[in-house]
ChimeraX commands (.cxc) that place a marker at each C-alpha (Angstrom):
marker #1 position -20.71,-10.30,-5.77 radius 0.5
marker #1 position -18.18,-13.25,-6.04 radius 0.5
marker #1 position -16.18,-11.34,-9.02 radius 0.5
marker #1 position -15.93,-7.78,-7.07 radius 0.5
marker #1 position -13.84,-9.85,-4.58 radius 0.5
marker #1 position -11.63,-11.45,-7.16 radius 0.5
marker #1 position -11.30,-7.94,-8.41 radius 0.5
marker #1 position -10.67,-6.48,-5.57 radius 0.5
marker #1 position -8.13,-8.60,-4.72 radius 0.5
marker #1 position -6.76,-8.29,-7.89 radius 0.5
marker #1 position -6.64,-4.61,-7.42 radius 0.5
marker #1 position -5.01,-4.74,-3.84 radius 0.5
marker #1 position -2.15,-6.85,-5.22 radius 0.5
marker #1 position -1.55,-4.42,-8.28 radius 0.5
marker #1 position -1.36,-1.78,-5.47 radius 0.5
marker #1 position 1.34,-3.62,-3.56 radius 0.5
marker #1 position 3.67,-5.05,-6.74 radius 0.5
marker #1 position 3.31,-1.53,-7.72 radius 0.5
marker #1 position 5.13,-0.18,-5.04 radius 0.5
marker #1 position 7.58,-2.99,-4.73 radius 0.5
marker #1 position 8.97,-1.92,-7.68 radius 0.5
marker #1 position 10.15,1.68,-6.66 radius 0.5
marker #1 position 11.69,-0.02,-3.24 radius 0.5
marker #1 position 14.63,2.89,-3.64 radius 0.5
marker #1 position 14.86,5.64,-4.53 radius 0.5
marker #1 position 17.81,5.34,-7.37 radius 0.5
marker #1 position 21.30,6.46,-7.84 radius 0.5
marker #1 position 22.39,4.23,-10.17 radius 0.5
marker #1 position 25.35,4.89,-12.52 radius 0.5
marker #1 position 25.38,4.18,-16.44 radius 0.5
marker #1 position 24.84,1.29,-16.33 radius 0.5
marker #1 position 21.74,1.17,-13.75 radius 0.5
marker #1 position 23.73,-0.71,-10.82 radius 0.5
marker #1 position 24.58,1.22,-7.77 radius 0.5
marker #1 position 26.38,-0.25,-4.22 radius 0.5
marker #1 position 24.00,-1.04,-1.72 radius 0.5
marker #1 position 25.49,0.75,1.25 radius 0.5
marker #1 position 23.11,-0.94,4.10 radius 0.5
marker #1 position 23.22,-4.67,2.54 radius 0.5
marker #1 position 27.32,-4.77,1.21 radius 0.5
marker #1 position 27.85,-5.43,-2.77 radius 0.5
marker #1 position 27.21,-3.50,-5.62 radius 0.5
marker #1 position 24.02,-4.87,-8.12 radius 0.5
marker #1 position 22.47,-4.21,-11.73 radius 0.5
marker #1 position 18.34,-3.13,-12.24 radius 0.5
marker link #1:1,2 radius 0.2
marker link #1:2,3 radius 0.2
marker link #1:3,4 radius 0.2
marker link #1:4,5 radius 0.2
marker link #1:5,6 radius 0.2
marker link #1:6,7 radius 0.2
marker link #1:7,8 radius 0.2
marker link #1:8,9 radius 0.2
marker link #1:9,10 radius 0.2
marker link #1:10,11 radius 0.2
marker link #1:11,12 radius 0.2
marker link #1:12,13 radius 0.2
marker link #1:13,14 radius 0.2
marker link #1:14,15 radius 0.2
marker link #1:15,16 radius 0.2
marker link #1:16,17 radius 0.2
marker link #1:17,18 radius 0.2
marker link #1:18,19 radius 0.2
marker link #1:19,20 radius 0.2
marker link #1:20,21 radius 0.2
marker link #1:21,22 radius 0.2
marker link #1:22,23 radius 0.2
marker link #1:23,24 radius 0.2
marker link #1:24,25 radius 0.2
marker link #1:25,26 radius 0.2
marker link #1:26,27 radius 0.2
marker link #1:27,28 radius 0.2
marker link #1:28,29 radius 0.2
marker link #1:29,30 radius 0.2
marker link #1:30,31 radius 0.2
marker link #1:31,32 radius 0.2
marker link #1:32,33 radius 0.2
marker link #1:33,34 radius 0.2
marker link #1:34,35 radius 0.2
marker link #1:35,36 radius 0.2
marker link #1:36,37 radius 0.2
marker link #1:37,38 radius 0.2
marker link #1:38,39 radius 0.2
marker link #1:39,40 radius 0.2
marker link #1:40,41 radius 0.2
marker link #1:41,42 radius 0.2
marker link #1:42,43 radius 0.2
marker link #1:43,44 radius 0.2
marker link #1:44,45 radius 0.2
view
């Protein structure tokens, strides 16, 4: 029972970093940077 919580947990945090990652939704140029118009500067991926 202990290791379905670990894995569980495990799985829940997958779930979240997961969808971290995709945090917009793009529009990058060639080089994958874009300006980030609601923070100010422009940044690289």
């Amino acid at each position: 029972m202990k290791y379905a919580g670990i894995l569980a947990c495990m799985l829940l945090v997958s779930i979240v970093g997961a969808n971290a990652t995709f945090a917009h939704s793009g529009g990058t140029d060639k080089n994958g940077c874009h300006y980030d118009h609601k923070h100010g500067g422009y940044h690289c991926h």
